[in-house]
ROBA-347454 format. One record per atom (N, C-alpha, C): residue in one letter; chain; x, z, y; atom name; residue number from 0. Coordinates in steps of 0.05 Angstrom, whole numbers, plus 5000, padded with zeros to 4 digits. Atoms other than C-alpha are relative to their C-alpha. Example, Ala and Ser with C-alpha at 12.3 -4.5 7.8 and 13.67 -1.06 7.14 Angstrom:
2
A, A, 5018, 5000, 4976, N, 0 .
A, A, 5246, 5156, 4910, CA, 0 .
A, A, 5018, 5000, 5024, C, 0 .
S, A, 4984, 4999, 4976, N, 1 .
S, A, 5273, 5143, 4979, CA, 1 .
S, A, 4985, 5014, 5022, C, 1 .
***
This chain:
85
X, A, 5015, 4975, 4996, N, 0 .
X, A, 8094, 8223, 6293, CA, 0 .
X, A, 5006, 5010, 5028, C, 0 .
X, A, 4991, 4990, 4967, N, 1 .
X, A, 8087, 8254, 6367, CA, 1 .
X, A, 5015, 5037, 4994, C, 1 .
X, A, 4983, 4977, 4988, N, 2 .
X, A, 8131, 8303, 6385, CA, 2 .
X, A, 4999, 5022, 5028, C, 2 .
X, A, 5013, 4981, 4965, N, 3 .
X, A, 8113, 8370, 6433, CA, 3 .
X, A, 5026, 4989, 5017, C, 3 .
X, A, 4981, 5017, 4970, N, 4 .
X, A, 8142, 8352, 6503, CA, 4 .
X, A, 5017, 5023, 4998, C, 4 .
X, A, 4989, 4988, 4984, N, 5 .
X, A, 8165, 8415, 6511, CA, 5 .
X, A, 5028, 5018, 4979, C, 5 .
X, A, 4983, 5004, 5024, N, 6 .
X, A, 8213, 8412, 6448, CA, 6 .
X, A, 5027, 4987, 5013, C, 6 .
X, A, 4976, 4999, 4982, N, 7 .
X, A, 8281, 8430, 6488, CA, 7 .
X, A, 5027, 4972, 4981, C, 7 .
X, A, 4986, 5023, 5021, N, 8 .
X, A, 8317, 8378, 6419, CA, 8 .
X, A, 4998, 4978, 5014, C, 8 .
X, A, 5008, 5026, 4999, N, 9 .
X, A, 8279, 8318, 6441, CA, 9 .
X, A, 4993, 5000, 5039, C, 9 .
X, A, 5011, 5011, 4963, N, 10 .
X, A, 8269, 8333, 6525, CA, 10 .
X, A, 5019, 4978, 5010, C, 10 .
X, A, 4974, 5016, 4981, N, 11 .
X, A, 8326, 8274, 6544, CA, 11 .
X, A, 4972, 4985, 5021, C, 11 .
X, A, 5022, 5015, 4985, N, 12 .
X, A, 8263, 8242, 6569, CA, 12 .
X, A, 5011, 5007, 5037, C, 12 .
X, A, 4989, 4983, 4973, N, 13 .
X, A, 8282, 8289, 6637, CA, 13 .
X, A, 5023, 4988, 5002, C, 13 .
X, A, 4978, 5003, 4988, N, 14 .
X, A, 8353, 8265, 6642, CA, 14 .
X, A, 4994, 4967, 5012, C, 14 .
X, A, 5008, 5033, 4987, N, 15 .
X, A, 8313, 8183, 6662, CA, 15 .
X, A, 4982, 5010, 5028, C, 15 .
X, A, 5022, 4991, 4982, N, 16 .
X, A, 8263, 8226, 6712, CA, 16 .
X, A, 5010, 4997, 5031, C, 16 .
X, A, 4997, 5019, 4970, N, 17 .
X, A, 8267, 8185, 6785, CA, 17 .
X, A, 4998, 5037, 5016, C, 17 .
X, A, 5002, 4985, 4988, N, 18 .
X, A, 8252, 8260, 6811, CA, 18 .
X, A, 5024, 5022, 4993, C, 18 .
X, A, 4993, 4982, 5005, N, 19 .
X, A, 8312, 8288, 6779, CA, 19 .
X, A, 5018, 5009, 5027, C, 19 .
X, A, 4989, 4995, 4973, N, 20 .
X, A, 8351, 8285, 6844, CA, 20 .
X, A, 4986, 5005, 5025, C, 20 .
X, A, 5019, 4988, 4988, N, 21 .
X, A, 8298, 8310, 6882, CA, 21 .
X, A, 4995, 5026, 5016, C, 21 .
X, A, 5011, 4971, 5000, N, 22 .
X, A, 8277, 8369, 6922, CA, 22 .
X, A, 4977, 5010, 4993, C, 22 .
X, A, 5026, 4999, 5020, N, 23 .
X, A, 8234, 8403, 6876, CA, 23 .
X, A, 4976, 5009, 5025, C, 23 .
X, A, 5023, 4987, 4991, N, 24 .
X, A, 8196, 8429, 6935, CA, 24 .
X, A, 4991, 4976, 5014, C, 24 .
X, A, 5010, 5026, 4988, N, 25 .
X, A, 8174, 8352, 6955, CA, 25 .
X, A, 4979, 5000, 4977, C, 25 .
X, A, 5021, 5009, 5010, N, 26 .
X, A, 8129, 8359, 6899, CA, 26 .
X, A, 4975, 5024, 4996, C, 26 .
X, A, 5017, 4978, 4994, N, 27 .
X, A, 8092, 8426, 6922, CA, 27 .
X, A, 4986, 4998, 5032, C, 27 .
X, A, 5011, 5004, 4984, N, 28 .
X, A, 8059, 8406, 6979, CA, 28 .
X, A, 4992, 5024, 5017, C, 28 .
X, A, 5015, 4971, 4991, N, 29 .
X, A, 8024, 8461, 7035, CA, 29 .
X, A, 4976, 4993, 5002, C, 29 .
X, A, 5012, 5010, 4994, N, 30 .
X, A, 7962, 8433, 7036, CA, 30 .
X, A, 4991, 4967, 4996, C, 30 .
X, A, 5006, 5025, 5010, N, 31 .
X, A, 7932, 8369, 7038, CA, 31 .
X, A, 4994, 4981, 5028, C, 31 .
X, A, 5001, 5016, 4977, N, 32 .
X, A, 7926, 8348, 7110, CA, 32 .
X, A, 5024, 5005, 5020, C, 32 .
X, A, 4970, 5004, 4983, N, 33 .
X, A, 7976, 8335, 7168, CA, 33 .
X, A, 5020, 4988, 4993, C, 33 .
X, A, 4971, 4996, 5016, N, 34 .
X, A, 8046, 8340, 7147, CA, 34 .
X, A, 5000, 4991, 4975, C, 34 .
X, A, 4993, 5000, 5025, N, 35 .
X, A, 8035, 8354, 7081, CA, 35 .
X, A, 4990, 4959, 4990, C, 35 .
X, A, 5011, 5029, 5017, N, 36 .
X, A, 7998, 8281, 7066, CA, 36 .
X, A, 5014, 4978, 5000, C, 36 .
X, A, 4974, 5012, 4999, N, 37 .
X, A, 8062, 8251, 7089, CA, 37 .
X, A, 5021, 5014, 4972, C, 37 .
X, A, 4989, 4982, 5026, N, 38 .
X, A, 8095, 8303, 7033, CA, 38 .
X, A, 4992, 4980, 4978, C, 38 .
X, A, 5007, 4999, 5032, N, 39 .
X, A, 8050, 8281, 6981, CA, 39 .
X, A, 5011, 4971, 4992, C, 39 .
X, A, 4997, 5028, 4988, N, 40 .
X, A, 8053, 8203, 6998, CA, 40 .
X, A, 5034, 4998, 4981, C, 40 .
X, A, 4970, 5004, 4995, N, 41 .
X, A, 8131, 8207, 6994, CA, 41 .
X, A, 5007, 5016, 4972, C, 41 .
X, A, 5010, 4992, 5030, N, 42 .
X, A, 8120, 8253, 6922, CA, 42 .
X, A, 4993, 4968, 4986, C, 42 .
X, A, 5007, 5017, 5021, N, 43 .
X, A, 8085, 8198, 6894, CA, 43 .
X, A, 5008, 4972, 5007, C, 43 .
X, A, 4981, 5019, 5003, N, 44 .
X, A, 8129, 8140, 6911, CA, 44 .
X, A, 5035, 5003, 4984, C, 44 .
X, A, 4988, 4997, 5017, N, 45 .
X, A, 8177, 8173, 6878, CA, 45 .
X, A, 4996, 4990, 4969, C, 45 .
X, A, 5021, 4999, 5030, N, 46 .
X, A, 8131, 8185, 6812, CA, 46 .
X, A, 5002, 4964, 4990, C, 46 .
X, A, 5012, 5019, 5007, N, 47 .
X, A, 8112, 8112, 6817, CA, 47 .
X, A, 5037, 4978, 4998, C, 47 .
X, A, 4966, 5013, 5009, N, 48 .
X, A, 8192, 8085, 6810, CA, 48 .
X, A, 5013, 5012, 4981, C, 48 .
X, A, 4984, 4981, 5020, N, 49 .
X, A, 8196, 8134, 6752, CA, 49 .
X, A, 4997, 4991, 4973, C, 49 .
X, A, 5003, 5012, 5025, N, 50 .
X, A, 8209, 8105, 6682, CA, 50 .
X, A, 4984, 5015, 4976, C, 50 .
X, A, 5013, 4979, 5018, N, 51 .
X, A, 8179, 8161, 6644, CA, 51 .
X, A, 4977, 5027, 5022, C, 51 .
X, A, 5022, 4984, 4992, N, 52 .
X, A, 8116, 8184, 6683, CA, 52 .
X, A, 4986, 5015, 4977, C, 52 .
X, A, 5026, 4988, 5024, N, 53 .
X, A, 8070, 8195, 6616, CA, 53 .
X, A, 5012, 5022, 4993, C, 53 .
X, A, 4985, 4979, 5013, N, 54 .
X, A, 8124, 8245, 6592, CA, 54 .
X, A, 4999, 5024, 5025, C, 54 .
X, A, 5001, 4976, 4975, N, 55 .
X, A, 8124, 8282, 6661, CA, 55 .
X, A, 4965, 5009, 4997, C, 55 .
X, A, 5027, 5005, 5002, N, 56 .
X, A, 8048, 8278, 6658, CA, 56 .
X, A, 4991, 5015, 4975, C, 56 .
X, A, 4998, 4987, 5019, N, 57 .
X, A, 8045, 8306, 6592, CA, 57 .
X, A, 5011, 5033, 4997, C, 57 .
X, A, 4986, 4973, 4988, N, 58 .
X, A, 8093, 8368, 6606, CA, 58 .
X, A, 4977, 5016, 5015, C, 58 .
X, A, 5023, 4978, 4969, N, 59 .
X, A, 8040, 8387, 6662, CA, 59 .
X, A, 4981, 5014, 4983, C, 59 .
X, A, 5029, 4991, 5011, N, 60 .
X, A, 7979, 8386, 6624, CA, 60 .
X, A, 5008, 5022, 4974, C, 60 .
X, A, 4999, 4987, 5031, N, 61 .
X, A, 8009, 8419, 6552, CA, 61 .
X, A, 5009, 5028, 5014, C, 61 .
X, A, 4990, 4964, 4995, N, 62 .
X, A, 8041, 8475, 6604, CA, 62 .
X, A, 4988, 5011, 5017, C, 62 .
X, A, 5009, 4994, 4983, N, 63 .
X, A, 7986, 8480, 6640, CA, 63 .
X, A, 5010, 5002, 5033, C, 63 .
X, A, 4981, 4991, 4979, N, 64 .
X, A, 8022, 8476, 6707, CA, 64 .
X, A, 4962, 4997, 5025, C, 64 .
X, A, 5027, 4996, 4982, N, 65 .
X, A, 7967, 8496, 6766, CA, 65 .
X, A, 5017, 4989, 5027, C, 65 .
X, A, 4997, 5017, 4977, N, 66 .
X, A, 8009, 8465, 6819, CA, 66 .
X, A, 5012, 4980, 5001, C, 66 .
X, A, 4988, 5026, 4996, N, 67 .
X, A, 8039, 8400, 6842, CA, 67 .
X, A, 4994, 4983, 4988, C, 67 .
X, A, 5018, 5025, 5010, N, 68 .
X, A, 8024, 8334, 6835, CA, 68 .
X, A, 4990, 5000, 4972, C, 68 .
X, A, 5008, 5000, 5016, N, 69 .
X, A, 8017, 8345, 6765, CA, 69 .
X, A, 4965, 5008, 4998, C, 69 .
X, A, 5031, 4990, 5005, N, 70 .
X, A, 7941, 8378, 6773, CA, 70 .
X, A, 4990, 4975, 5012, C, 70 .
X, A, 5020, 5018, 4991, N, 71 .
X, A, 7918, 8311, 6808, CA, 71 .
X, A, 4996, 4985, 4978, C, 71 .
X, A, 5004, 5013, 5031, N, 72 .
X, A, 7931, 8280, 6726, CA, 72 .
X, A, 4972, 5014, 4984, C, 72 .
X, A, 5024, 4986, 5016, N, 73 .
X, A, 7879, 8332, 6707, CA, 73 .
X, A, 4976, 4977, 4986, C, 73 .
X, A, 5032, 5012, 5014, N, 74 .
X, A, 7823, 8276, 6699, CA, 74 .
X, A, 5012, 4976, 4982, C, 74 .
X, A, 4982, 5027, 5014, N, 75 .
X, A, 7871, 8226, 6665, CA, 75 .
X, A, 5014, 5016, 4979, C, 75 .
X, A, 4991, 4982, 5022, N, 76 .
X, A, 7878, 8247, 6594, CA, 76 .
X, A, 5018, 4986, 4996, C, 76 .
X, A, 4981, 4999, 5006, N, 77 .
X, A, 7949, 8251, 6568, CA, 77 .
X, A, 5006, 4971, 4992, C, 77 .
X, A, 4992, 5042, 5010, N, 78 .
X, A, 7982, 8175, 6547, CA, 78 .
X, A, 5002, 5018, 4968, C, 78 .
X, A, 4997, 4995, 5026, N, 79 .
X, A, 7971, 8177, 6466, CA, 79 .
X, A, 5025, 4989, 4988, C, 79 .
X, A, 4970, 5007, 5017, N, 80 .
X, A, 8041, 8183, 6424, CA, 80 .
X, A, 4992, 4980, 4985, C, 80 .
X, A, 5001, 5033, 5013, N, 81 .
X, A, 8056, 8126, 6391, CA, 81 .
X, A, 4995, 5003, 4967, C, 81 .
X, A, 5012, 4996, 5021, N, 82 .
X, A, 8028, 8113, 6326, CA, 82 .
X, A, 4975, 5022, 4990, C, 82 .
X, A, 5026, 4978, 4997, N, 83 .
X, A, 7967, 8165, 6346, CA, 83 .
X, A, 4976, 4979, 5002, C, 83 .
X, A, 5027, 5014, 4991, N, 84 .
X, A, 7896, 8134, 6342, CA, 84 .
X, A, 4992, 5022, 5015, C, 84 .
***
């Protein structure tokens, strides 16, 4: 049965997250050109060496988050829990 993400019991998911050593503000960007596209770039090479993206990905969308990389998941619906049709 799926389990809410944001079910503080079951979050260990977060303690495998490639961004936990991170500065959180590498994944808030200022913008989207210059600088920042080097920012975002260097964000999502992180993301993409992270063992539990769907779970990060999930968090965003169920808590609505309106910034950081998470809103570019917007058109990519959620990964379905296991044993969900």
């Amino acid at each position: 049965m799926w389990r809410p993400v944001i079910d503080s019991d079951h979050d260990r998911w977060r303690e495998h997250a490639a961004c936990r050593s991170s500065d959180a503000s590498l994944f808030f960007p200022s913008g989207s050109t210059g600088a920042a596209i080097e920012q975002i770039e260097a964000a999502k090479a992180v993301c993409a060496a992270c063992p539990v993206p769907d779970d990060c990905l999930r968090l965003a969308l169920v808590t609505n988050q309106e910034d950081g990389l998470g809103r570019q998941g917007r058109d990519r619906a959620p990964p379905a829990a296991p044993g969900v049709a």
